[in-house]
TORPAVO-186493 format. One record per residue (C-alpha): residue number from 0; x, y, z. Coordinates in nm, 2 decimals. Layout:
<pts>
NUM / X / Y / Z
...
</pts>
This chain:
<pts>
0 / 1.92 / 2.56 / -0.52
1 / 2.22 / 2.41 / -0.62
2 / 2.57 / 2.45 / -0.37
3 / 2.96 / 2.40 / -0.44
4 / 3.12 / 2.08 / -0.39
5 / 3.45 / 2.03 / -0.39
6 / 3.62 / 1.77 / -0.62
7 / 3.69 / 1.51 / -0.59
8 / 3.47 / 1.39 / -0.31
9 / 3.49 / 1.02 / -0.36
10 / 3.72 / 0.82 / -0.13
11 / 3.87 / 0.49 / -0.19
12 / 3.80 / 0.24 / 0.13
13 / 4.06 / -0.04 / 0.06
14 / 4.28 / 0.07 / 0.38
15 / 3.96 / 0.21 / 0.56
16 / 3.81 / 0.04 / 0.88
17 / 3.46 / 0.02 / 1.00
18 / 3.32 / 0.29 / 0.82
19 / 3.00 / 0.16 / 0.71
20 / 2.76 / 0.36 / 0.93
21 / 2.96 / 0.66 / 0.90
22 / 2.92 / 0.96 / 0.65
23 / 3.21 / 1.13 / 0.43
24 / 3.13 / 1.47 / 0.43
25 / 3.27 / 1.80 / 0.31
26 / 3.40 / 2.06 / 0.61
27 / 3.53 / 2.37 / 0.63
28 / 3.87 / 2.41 / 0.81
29 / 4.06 / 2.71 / 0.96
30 / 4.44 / 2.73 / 0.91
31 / 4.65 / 2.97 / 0.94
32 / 4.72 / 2.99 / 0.59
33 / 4.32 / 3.07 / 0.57
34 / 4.00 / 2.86 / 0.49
35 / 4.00 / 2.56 / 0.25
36 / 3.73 / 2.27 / 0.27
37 / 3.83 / 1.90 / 0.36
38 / 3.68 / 1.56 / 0.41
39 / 3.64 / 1.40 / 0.73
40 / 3.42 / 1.08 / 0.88
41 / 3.12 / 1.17 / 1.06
42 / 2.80 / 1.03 / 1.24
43 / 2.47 / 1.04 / 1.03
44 / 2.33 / 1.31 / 1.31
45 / 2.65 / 1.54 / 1.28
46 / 2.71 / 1.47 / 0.90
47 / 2.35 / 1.59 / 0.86
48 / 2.39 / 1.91 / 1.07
49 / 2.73 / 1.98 / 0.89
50 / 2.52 / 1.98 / 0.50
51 / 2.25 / 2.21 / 0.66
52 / 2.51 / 2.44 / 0.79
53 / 2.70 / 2.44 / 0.46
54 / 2.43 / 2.50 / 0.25
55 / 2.28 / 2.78 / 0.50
56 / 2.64 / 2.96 / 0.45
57 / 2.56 / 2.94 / 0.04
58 / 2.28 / 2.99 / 0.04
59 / 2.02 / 3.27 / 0.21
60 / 1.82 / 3.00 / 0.37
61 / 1.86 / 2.98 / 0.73
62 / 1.97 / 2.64 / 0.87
63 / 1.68 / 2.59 / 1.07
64 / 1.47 / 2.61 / 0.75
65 / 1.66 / 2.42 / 0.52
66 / 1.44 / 2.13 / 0.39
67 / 1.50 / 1.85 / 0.13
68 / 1.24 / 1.71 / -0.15
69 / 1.29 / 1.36 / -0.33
70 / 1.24 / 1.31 / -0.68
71 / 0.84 / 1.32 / -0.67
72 / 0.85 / 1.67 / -0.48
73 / 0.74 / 1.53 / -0.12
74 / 0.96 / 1.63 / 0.18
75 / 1.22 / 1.41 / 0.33
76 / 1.38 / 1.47 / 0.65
77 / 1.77 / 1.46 / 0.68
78 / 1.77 / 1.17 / 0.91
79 / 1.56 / 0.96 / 0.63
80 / 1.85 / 1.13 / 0.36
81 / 2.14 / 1.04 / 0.60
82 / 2.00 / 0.64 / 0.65
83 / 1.96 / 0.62 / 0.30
84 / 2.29 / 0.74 / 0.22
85 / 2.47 / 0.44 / 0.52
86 / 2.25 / 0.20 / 0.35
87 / 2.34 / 0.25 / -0.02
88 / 2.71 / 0.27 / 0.07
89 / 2.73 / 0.04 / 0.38
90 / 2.93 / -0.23 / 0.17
91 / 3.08 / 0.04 / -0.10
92 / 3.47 / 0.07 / -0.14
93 / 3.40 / 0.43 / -0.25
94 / 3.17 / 0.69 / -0.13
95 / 3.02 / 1.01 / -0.23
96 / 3.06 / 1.33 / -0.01
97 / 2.74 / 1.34 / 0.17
98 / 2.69 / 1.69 / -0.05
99 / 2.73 / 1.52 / -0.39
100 / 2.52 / 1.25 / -0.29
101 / 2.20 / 1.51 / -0.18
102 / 2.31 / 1.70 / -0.50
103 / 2.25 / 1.40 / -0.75
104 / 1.92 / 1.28 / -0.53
105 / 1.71 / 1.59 / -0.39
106 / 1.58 / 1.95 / -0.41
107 / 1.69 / 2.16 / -0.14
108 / 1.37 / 2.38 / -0.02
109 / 1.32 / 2.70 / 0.23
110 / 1.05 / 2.45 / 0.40
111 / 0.88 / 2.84 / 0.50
112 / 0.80 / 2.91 / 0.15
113 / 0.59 / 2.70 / -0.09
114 / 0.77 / 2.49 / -0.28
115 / 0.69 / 2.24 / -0.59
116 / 0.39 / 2.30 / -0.85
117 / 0.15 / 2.46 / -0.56
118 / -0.20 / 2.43 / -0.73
119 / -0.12 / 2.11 / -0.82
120 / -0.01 / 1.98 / -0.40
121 / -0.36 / 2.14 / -0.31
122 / -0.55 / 1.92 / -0.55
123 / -0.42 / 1.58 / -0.47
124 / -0.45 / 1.68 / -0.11
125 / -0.77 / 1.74 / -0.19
126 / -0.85 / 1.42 / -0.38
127 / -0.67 / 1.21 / -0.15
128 / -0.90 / 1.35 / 0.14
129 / -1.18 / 1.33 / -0.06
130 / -1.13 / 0.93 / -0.10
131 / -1.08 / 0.87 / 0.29
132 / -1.40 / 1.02 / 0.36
133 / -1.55 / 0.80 / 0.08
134 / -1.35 / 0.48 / 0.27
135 / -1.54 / 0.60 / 0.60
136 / -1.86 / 0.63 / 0.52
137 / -1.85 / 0.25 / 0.37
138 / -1.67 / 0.12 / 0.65
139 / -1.88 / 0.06 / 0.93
140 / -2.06 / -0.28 / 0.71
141 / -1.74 / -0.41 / 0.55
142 / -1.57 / -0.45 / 0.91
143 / -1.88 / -0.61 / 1.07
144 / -1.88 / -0.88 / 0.81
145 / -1.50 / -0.94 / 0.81
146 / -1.51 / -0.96 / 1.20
147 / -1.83 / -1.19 / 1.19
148 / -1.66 / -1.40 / 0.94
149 / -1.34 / -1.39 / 1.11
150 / -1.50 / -1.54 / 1.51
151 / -1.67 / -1.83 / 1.29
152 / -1.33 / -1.98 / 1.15
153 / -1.18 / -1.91 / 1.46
154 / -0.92 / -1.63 / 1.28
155 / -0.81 / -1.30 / 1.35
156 / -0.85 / -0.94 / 1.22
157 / -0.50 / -0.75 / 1.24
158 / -0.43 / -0.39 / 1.25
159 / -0.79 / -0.30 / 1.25
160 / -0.69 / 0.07 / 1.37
161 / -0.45 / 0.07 / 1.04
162 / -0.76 / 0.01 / 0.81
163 / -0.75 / 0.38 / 0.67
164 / -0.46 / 0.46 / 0.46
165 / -0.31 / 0.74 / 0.61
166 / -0.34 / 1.07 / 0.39
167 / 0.03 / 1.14 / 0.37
168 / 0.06 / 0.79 / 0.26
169 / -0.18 / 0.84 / 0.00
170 / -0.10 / 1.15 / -0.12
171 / 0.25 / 1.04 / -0.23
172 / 0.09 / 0.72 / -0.42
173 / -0.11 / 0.94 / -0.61
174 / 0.17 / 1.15 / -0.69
175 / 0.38 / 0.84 / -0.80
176 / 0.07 / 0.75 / -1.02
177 / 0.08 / 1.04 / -1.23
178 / 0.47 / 1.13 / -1.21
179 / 0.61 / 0.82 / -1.28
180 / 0.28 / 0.57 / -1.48
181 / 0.15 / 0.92 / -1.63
182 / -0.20 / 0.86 / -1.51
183 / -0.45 / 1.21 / -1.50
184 / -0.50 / 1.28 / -1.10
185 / -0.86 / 1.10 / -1.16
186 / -0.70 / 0.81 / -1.33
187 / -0.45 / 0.79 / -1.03
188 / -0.77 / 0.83 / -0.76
189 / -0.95 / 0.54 / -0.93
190 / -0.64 / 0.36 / -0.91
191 / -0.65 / 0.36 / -0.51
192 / -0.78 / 0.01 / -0.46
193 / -0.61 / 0.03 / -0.08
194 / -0.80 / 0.36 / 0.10
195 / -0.98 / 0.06 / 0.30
196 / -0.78 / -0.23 / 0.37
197 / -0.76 / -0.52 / 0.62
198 / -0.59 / -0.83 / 0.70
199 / -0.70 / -1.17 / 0.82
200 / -0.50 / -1.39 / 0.96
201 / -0.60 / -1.78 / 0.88
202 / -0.44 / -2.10 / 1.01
203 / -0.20 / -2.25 / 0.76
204 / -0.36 / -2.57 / 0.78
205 / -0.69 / -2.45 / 0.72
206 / -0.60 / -2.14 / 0.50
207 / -0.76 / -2.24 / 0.17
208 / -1.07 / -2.31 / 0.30
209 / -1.11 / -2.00 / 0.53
210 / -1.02 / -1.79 / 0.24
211 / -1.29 / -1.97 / 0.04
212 / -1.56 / -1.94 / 0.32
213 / -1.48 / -1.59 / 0.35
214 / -1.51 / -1.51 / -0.01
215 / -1.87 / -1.65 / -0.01
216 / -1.98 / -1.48 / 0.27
217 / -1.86 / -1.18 / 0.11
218 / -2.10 / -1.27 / -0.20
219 / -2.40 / -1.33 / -0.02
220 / -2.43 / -0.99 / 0.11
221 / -2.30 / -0.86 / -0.23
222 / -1.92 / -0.80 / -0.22
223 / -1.74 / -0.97 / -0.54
224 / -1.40 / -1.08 / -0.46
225 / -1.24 / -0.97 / -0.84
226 / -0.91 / -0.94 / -0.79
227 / -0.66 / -1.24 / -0.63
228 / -0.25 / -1.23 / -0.64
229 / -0.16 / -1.53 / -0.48
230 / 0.22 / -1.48 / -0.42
231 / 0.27 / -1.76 / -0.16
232 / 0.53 / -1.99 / -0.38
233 / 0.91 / -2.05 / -0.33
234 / 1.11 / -1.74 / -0.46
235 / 0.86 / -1.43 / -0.37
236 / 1.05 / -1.19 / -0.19
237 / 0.67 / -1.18 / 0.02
238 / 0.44 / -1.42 / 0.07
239 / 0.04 / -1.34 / 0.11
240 / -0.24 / -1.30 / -0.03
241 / -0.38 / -0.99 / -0.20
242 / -0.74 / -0.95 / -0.28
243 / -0.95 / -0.63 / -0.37
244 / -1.32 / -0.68 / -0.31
245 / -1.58 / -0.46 / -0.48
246 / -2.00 / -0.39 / -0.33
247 / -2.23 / -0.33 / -0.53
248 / -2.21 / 0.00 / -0.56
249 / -1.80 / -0.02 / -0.73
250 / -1.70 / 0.11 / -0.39
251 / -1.35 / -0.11 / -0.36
252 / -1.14 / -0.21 / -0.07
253 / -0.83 / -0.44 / -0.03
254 / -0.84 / -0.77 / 0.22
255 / -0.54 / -0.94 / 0.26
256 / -0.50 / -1.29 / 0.37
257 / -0.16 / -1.42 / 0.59
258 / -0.04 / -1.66 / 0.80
259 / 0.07 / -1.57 / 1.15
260 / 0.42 / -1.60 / 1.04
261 / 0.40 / -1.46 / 0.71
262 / 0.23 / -1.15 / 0.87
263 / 0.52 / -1.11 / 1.11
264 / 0.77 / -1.12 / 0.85
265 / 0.59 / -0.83 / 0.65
266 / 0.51 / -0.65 / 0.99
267 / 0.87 / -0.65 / 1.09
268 / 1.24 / -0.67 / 0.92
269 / 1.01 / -0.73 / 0.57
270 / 0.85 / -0.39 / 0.57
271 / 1.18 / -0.18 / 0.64
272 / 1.33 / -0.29 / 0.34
273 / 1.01 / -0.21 / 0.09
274 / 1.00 / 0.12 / 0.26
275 / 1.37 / 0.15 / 0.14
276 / 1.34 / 0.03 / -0.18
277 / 1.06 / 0.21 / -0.23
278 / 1.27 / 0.55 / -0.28
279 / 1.50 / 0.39 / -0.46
280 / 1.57 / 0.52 / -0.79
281 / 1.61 / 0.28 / -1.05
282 / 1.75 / 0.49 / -1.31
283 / 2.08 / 0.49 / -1.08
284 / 2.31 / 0.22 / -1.11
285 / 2.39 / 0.20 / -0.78
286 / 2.04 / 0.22 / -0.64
287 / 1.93 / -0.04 / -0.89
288 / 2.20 / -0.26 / -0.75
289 / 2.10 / -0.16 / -0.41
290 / 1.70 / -0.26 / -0.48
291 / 1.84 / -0.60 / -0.64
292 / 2.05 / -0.68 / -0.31
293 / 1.69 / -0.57 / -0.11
294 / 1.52 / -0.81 / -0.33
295 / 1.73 / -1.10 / -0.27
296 / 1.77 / -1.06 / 0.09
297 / 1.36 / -1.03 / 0.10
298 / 1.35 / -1.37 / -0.11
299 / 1.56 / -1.51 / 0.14
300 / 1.38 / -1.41 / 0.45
301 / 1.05 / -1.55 / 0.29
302 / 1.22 / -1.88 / 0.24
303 / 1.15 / -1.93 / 0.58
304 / 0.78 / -1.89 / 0.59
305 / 0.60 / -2.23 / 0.52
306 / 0.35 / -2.24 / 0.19
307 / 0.00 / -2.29 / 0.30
308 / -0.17 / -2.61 / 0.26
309 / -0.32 / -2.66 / -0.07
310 / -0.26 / -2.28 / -0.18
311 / -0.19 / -2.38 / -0.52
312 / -0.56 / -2.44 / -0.55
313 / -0.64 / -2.06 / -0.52
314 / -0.53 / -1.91 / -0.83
315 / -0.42 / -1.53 / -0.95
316 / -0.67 / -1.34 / -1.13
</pts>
């Protein structure tokens, strides 16, 4: 559905102070000379309770069921919408109402009612269950070796409760797949190299050479290691390494190697800003800028995290 907004909602921020985690947001208002809408400054939380109170008055959803989709059709809650909205305009001299923003950016849904192309939800649900049962039943091996291999170079197995990728997760990658690379659903489910995937943490001293042991244990039981991106060198907004290992039967699941510090870096300040560029839309101007200013801040941060001894020797394929 589409609501009024009243223009225009921009407002200049030269004379403004300390406004970058606040919202501009349209408001009704009450004279005496009657009803007329205005802008004020308000908190994310009562911003986002002012837009789901002015679209229930336009609209016949009822504000406890109005709901927001982003451009691939999966929901989004209005706290996720409102941080989006402080981050893309934190350091802006002119923002959006917080109602032409959501206009440009996402569906508004009755969140009782289906929504989006129905048969088509049910059948990547469907797929993207189909290949987590798959990951389980070839599980139980894989994480034996991988621990086995881990105690004899004296390294560590992180996240090992994270080693299924969750289904909502999944689900959306799929969708991205065929939305956005124009991939058929089965095209997009053989393209899920990560339903299985763990990480190893190796010394950086000895990181080269555990890697390398690792890979050949892998072999002798009959795991090829056929994929490598090596993306510890200077400038890489992150720094690991990302290998998908294959059995013998094309079953496929990801291993990534890290240092202790490079893992904390992805683990922590690292992963909040993929997860915002991630549903950034590049076709925007500003939220192109905004992924460059992400890019270059992740670049920076990696800086930080020393290079691995002798990992130019293990090469991208």
């Amino acid at each position: 559905m589409k609501f009024r907004v009243k223009r225009p909602g921009y407002l200049n921020l030269k004379k403004a102070l300390d406004k970058t985690k606040l919202i501009y947001v349209e408001v009704p208002v009450q004279t005496q000379t009657g009803s007329h809408r205005s802008h004020r400054w308000k908190s994310p939380d009562n911003a986002g309770s002012i837009l789901k109170k002015d679209i229930s008055n336009q609209s016949k959803i009822k504000e406890e069921n109005v709901g927001f989709t982003n451009r691939y059709g999966d929901p989004i809650d209005i706290k996720k919408i409102t941080n989006n909205y402080t981050n893309l305009y934190e350091n802006k001299k002119e923002k959006p109402t917080l109602q032409e923003y959501v206009a440009r950016k996402y569906k508004i849904v009755d969140i009782t009612k289906e929504y989006g192309d129905k048969e088509f939800n049910k059948r990547v649900k469907r797929t993207g269950e189909n290949l987590i049962n798959k990951a389980h039943s070839i599980e139980p091996p894989i994480t034996n070796v991988l621990l086995e291999t881990s105690k004899d170079l004296g390294a560590e197995m992180e996240g090992l409760e994270f080693r299924f990728k969750g289904l909502d997760s999944l689900v959306r990658k799929i969708k991205g797949k065929v939305r956005n690379d124009k991939k058929s659903l089965e095209e997009a489910s053989d393209n899920m190299k990560d339903v299985l995937r763990y990480t190893m943490i190796l010394d950086e001293y000895n990181f080269v050479e555990g890697f390398e042991k690792t890979r050949e244990n892998l072999a002798k039981l009959g795991y090829n290691v056929y994929r490598i991106k090596n993306t510890f060198h200077d400038g890489a907004p992150y720094k690991g390494l990302n290998t998908n290992v294959k059995d013998s039967q094309g079953n496929i699941f990801e291993l990534q190697f890290h240092t202790q510090k490079s893992f904390k870096l992805k683990m922590g300040p690292l992963h909040k800003m993929y997860e915002e560029q991630r549903e950034l839309d590049p076709s925007s101007p500003e939220e192109a800028e905004r992924s460059k200013y992400l890019n270059e801040k992740m670049e920076e941060l990696s800086k930080a995290i020393p290079n691995p001894k002798n990992i130019e020797k293990i090469k991208s394929i």
